[in-house]
VOPAGU-2260 file (C-alpha; in pm, 1 decimal, decimal comma):
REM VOPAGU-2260
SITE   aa  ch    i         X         Y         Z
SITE  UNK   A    0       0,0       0,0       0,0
SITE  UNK   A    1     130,9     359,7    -114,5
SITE  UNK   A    2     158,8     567,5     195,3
SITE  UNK   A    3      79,9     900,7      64,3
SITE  UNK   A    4     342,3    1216,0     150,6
SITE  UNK   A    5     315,0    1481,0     382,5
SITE  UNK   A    6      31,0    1709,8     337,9
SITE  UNK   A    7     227,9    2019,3     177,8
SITE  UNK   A    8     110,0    2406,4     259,6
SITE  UNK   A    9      -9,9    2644,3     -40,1
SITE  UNK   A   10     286,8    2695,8    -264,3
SITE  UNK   A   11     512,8    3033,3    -113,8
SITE  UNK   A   12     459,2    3333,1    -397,7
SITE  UNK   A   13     634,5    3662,3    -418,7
SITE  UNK   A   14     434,8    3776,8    -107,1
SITE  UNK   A   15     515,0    3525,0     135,5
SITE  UNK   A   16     912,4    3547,9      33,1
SITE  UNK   A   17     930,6    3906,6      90,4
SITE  UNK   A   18     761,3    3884,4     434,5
SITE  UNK   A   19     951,4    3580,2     569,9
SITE  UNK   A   20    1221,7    3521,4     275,1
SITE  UNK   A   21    1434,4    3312,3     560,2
SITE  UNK   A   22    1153,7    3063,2     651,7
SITE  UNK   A   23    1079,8    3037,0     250,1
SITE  UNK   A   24    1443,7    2934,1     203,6
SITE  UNK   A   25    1401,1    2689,5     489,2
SITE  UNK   A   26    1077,4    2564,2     369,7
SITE  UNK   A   27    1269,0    2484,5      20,9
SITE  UNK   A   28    1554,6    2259,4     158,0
SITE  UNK   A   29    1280,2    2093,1     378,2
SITE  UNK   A   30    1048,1    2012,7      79,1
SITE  UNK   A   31    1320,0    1835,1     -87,0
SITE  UNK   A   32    1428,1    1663,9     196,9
SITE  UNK   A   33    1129,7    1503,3     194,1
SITE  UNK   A   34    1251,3    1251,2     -73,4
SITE  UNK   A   35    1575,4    1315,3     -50,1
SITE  UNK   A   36    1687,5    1131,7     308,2
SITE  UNK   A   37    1969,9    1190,9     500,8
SITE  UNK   A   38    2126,1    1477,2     309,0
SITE  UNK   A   39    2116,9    1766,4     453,0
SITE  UNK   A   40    2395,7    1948,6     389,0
SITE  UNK   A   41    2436,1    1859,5      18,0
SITE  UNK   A   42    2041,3    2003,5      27,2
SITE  UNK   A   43    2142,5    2294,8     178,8
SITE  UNK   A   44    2429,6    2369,5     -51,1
SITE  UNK   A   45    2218,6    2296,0    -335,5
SITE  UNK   A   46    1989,5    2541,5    -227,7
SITE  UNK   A   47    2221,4    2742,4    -180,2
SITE  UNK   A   48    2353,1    2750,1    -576,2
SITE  UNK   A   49    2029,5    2773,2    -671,5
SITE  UNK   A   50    1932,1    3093,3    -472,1
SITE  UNK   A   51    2281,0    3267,6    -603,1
SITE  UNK   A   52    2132,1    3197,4    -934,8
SITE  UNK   A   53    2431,7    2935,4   -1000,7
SITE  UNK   A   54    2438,9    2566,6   -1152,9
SITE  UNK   A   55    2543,4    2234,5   -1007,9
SITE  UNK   A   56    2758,8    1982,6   -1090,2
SITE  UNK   A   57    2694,2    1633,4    -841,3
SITE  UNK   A   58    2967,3    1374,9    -931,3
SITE  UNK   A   59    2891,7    1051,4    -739,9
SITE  UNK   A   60    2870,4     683,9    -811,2
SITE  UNK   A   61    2564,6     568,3   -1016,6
SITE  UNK   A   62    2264,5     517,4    -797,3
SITE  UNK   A   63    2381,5     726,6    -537,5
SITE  UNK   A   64    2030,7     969,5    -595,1
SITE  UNK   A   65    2205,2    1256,6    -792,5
SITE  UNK   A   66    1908,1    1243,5   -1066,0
SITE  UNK   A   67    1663,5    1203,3    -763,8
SITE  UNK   A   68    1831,8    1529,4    -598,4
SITE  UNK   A   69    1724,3    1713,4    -906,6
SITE  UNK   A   70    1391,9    1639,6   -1002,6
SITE  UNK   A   71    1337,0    1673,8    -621,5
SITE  UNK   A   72    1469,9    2065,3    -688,6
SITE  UNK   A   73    1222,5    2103,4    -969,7
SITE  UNK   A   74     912,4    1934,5    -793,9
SITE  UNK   A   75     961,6    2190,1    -526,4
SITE  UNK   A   76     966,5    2502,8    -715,8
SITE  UNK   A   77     735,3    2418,9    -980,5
SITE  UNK   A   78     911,7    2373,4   -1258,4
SITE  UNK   A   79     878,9    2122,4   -1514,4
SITE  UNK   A   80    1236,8    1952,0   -1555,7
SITE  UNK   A   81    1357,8    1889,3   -1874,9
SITE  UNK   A   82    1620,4    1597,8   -1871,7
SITE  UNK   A   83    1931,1    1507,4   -2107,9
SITE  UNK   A   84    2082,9    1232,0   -2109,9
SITE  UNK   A   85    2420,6    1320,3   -2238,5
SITE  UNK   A   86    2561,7    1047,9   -2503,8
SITE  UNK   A   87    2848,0    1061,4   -2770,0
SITE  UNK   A   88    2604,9    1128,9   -3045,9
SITE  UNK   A   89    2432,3    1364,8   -2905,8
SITE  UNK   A   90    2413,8    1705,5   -3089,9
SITE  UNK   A   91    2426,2    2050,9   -3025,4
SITE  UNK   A   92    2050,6    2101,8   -3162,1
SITE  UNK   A   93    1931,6    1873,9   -2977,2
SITE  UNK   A   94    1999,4    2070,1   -2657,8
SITE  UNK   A   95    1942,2    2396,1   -2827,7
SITE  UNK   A   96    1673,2    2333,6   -3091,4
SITE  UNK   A   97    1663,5    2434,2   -3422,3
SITE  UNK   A   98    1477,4    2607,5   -3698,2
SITE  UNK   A   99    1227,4    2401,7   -3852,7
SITE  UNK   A  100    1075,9    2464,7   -4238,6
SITE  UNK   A  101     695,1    2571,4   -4249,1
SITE  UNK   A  102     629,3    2502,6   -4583,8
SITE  UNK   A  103     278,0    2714,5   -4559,1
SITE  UNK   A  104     464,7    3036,7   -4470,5
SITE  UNK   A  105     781,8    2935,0   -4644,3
SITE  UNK   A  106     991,7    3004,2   -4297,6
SITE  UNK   A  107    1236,3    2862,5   -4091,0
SITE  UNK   A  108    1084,1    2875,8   -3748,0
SITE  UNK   A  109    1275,9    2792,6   -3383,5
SITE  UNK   A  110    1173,8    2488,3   -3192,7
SITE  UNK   A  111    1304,2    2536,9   -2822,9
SITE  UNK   A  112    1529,2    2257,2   -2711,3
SITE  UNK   A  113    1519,0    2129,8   -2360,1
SITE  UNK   A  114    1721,3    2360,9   -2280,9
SITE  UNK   A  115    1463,1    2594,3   -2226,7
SITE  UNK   A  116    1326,0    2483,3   -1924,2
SITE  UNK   A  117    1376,4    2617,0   -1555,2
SITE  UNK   A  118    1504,7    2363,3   -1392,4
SITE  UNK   A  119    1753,5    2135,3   -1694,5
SITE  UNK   A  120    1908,5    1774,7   -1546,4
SITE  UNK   A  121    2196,8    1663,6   -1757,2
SITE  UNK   A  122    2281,6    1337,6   -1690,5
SITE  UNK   A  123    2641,9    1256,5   -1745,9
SITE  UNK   A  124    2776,3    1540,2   -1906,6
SITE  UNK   A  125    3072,0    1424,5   -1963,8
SITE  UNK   A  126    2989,8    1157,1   -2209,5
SITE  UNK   A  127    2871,7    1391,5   -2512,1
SITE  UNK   A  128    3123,8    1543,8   -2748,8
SITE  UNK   A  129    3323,4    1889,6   -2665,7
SITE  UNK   A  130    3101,9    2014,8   -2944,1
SITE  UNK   A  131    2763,5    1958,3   -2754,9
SITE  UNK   A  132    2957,7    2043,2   -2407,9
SITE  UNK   A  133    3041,6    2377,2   -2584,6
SITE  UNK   A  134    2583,3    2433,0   -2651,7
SITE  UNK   A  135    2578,2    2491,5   -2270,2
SITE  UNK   A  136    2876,2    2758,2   -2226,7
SITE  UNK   A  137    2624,1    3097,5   -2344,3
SITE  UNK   A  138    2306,5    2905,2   -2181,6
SITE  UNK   A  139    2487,2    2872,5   -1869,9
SITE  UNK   A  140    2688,4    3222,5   -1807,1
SITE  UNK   A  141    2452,7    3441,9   -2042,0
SITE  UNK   A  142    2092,1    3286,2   -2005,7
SITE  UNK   A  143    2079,1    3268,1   -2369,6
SITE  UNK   A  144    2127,9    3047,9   -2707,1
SITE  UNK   A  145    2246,6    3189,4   -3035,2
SITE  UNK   A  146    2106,3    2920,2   -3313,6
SITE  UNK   A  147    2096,3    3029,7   -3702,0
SITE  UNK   A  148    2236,3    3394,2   -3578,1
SITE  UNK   A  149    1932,1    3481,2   -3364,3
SITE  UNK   A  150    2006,1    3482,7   -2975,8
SITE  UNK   A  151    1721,4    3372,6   -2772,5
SITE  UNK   A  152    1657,6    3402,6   -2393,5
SITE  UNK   A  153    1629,4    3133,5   -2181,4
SITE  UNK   A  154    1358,2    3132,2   -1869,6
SITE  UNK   A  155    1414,6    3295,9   -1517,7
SITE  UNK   A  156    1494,7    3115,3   -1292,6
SITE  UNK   A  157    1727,3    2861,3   -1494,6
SITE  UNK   A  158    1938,5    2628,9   -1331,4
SITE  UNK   A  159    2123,2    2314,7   -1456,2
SITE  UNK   A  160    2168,9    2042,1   -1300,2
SITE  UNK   A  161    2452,5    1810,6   -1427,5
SITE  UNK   A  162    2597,4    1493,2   -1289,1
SITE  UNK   A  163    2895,4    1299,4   -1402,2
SITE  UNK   A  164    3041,6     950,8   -1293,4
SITE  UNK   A  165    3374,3     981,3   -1095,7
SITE  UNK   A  166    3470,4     609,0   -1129,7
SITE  UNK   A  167    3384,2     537,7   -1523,4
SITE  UNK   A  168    3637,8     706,4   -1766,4
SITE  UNK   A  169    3549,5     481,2   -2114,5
SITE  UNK   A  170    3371,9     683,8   -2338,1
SITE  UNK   A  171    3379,6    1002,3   -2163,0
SITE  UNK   A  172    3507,1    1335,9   -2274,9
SITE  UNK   A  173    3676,6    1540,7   -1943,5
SITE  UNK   A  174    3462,4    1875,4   -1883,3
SITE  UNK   A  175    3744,6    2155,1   -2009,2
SITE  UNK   A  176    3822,0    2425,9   -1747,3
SITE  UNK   A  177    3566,0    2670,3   -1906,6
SITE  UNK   A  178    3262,9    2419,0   -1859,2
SITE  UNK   A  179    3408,2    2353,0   -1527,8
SITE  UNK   A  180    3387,0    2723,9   -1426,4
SITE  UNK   A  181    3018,7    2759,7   -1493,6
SITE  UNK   A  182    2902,9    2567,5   -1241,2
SITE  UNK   A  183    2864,1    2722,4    -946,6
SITE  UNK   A  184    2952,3    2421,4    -697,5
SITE  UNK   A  185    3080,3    2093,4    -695,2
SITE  UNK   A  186    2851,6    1850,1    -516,8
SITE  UNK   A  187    3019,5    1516,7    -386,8
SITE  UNK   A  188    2721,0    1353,8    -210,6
SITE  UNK   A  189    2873,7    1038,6     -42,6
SITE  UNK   A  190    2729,5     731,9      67,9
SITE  UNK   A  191    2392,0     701,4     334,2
SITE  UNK   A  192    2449,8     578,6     671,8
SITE  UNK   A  193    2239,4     229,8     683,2
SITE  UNK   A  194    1957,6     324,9     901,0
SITE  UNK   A  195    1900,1     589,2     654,9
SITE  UNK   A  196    1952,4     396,8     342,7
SITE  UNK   A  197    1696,5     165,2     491,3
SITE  UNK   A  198    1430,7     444,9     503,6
SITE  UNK   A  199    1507,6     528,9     195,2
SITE  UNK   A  200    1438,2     183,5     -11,1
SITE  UNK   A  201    1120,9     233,2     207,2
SITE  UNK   A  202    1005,1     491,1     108,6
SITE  UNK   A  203    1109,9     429,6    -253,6
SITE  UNK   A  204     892,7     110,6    -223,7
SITE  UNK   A  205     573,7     288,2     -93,9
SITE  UNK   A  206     592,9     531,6    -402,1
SITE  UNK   A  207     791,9     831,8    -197,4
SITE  UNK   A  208     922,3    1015,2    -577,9
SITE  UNK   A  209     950,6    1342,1    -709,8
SITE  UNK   A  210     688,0    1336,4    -888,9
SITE  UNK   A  211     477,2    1281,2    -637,5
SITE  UNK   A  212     536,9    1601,0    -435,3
SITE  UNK   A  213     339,7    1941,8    -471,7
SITE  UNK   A  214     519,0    2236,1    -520,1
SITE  UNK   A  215     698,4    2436,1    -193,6
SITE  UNK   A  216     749,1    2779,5    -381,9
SITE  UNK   A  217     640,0    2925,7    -772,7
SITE  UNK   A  218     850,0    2986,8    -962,0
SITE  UNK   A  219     814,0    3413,3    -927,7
SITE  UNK   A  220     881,7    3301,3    -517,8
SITE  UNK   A  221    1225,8    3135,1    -624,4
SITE  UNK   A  222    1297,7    3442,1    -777,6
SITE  UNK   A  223    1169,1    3665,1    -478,6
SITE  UNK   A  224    1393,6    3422,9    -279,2
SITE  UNK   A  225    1709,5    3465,7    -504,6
SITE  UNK   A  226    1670,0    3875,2    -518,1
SITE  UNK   A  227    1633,9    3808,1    -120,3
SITE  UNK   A  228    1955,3    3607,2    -117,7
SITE  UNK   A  229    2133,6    3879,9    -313,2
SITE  UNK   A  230    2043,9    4192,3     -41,8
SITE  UNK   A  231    2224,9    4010,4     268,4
SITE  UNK   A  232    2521,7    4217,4     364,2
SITE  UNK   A  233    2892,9    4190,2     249,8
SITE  UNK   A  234    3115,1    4350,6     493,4
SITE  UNK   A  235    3455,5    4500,7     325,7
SITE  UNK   A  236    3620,1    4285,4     517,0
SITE  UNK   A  237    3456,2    3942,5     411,3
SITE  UNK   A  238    3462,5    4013,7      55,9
SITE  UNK   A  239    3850,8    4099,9      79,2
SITE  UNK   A  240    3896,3    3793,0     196,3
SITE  UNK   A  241    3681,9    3557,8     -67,8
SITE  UNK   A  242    3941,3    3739,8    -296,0
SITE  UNK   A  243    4245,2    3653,7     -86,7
SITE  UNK   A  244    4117,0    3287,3    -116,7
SITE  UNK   A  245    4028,8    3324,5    -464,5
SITE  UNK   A  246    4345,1    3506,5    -536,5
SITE  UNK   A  247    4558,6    3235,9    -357,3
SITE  UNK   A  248    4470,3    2961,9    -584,4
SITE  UNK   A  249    4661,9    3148,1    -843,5
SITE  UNK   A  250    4993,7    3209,1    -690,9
SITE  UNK   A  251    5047,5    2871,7    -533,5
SITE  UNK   A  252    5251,4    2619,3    -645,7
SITE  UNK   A  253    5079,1    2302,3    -638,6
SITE  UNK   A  254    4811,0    2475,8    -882,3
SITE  UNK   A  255    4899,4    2436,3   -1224,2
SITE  UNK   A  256    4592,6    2664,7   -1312,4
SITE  UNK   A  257    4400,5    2859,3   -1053,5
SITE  UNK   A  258    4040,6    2970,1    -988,5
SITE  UNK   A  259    3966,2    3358,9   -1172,7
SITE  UNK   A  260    3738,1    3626,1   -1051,8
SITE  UNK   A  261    3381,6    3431,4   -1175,0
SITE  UNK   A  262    3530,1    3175,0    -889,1
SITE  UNK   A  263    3517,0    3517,6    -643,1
SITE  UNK   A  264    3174,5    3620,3    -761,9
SITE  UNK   A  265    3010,4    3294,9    -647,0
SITE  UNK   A  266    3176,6    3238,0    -355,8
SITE  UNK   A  267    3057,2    3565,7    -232,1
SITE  UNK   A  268    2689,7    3512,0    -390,7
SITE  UNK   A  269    2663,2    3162,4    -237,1
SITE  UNK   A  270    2753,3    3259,6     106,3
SITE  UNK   A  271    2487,2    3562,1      92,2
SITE  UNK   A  272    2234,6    3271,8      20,8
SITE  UNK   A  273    2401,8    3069,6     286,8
SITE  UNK   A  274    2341,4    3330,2     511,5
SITE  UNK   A  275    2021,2    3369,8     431,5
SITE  UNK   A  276    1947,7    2976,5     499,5
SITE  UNK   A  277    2107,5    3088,7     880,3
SITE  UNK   A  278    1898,8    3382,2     899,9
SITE  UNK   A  279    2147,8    3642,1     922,0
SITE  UNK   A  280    2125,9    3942,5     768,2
SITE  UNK   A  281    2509,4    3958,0     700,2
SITE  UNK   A  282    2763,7    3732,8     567,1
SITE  UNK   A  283    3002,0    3621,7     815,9
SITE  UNK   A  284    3390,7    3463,1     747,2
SITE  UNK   A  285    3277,6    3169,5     825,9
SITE  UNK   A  286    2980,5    3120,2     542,6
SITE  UNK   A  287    3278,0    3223,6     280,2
SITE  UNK   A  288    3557,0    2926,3     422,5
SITE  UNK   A  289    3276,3    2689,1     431,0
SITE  UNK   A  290    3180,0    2710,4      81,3
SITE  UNK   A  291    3588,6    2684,5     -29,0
SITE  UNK   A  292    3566,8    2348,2    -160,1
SITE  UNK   A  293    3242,5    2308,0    -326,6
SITE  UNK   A  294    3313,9    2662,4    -472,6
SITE  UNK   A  295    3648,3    2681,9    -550,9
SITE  UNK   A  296    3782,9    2288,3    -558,6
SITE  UNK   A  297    3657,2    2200,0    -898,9
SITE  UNK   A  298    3821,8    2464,5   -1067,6
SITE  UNK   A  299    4172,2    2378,8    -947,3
SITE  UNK   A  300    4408,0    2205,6   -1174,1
SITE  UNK   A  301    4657,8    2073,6    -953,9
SITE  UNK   A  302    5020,2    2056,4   -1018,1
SITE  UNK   A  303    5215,1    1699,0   -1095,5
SITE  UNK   A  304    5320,1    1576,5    -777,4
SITE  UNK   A  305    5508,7    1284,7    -698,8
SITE  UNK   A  306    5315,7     984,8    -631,4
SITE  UNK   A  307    4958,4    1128,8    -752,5
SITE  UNK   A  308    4753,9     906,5    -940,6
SITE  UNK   A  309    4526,8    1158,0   -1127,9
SITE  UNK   A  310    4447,6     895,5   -1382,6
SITE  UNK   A  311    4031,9     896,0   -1263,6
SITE  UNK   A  312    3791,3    1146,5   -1193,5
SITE  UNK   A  313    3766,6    1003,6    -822,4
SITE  UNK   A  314    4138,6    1073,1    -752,1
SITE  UNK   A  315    4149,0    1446,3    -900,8
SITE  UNK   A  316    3843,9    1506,9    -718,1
SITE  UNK   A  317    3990,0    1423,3    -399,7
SITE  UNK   A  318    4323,6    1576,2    -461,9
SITE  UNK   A  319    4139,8    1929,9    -572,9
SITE  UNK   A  320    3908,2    1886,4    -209,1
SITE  UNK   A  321    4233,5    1867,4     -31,8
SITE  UNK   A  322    4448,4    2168,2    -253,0
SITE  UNK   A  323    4151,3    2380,1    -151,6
SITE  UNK   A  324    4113,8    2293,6     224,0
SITE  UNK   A  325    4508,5    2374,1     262,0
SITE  UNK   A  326    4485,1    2683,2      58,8
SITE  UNK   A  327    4199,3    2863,8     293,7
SITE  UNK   A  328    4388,9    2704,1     593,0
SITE  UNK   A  329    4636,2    2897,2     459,4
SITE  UNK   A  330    4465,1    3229,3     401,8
SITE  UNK   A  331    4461,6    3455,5     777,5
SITE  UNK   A  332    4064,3    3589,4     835,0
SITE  UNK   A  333    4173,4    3941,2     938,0
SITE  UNK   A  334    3880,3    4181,6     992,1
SITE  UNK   A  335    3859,0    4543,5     992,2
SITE  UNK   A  336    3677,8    4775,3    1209,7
């Protein structure tokens, strides 16, 4: 027997985020949380990304709930997800669209892609071509697609959701630094403790899925929430130093090539919504060093060092995590009056 899910409350609109836009944010990680068991800090950062108006990359084993984790997202907010499902053949139209010939007006018309959705899953990115990688570099920093010399713009709120496999390198194509750099965070989510992996299977037996849920916020409340996210304070002091942690990941060297000032951007952006999530007001240090390596970590290429094996995705992953948490251990916190 299906046990149905909690009862939700009326979905939160532009009202309800601009009168309480710190229990909105809550409400959001707790909606998805309610497939998504025993997660709560990758929810939180995800929420996070979303409400600095960033994308996410989750690189995990398969069946790990990375797809779940984003059609979770969408559920919440309303949105109809469109999904990918990235393959060698796959081709930059198809995540675009195209122009299409009417014959009865003698036209080329545009047929939206699935890009053009608020809330776009990409499963395992990196196994299309560099060509079709390169269709998401405008959507994904500009909100927009050029096809046929006509530039198009893409919905508000957009984010994309992309996972790759860290384990499985045969017929994959590495994400370059560029692609890397457009996702906001890196999300590793690890594996469930057993009493909660139990729940899960559960739940998953008794029909507990995405598409089951009713929406937490619209989608004009997600962006209430994100223009919320973006008024919290940024001292002086705390921005200088999400630069001075930026900045160090350029002059170091066991980084070949370093994290540039998009990396700074975020980093400040994301802990503004992490703040948010808190229910401060103001950013503090400590939102900005938390949010080094999911921020900053995948946009490290380290340096050769001896005895590295950075033959997989798994061990460069790990490697970049611990290049990051040395470099902010590494950078004082020195506050100004």
């Amino acid at each position: 027997m299906r046990e149905p899910l909690p009862a939700p409350r009326r979905p939160l609109g532009v009202a309800d985020v601009e009168s309480d836009p710190v229990a909105a944010a809550r409400a959001l990680v707790d909606g998805v949380e309610r497939v998504v068991r025993g997660r709560r800090a990758a929810v939180e950062l995800l929420v996070c990304a979303v409400l600095a108006r960033g994308h996410v990359l989750v690189e995990d084993v398969p069946g790990s709930g990375k797809t779940t984790l984003a059609a979770t997202l969408a559920a919440c907010v309303g949105a109809g997800a469109a999904r990918i499902q990235a393959t060698a053949d796959l081709l930059p139209a198809d995540v675009t669209g195209s122009g299409v010939w009417h014959p009865a007006s003698g036209e080329l018309r545009f047929v939206a892609g699935p890009l053009f959705a608020p809330v776009v899953l990409v499963d395992e990115l990196n196994r299309t071509s560099p060509r079709t990688q390169s269709a998401f570099l405008e959507a994904m920093e500009e909100r927009a697609v050029t096809v046929d010399g006509v530039r198009h713009r893409l919905p508000e709120p957009f984010v994309v959701v992309a996972t790759q496999n860290p384990l499985e390198e045969h017929g994959t194509y590495p994400l370059p630094e560029g692609q890397l750099d457009r996702f906001a965070v890196r999300l590793v989510l690890g594996p469930l403790e057993e009493q909660v992996e139990r729940q899960v299977v559960r739940e998953q037996l008794a029909g507990n899925r995405p598409e089951r849920l009713e929406p937490v916020l619209e989608l004009a409340g997600l962006l209430a929430l994100q223009r919320a996210a973006a008024e919290v304070h940024v001292a002086e002091a705390v921005l200088d130093l999400a630069v001075r942690l930026t900045r160090s990941t350029r002059t170091d060297p066991r980084v070949l090539v370093g994290a540039g000032t998009r990396a700074a951007i975020v980093l400040v952006r994301c802990a503004q919504a992490r703040a948010l999530l808190a229910g401060r007001g103001h950013v503090l240090p400590e939102d900005v060093q938390s949010l080094v390596v999911p921020v900053l970590a995948h946009r490290l290429r380290p340096a050769p060092q001896p005895g590295a094996d950075l033959s997989g995705h798994g061990s460069r992953t790990l490697l970049q995590e611990r290049l990051a948490v040395q470099l902010a251990a590494d950078v004082p916190v020195a506050l100004r009056r």
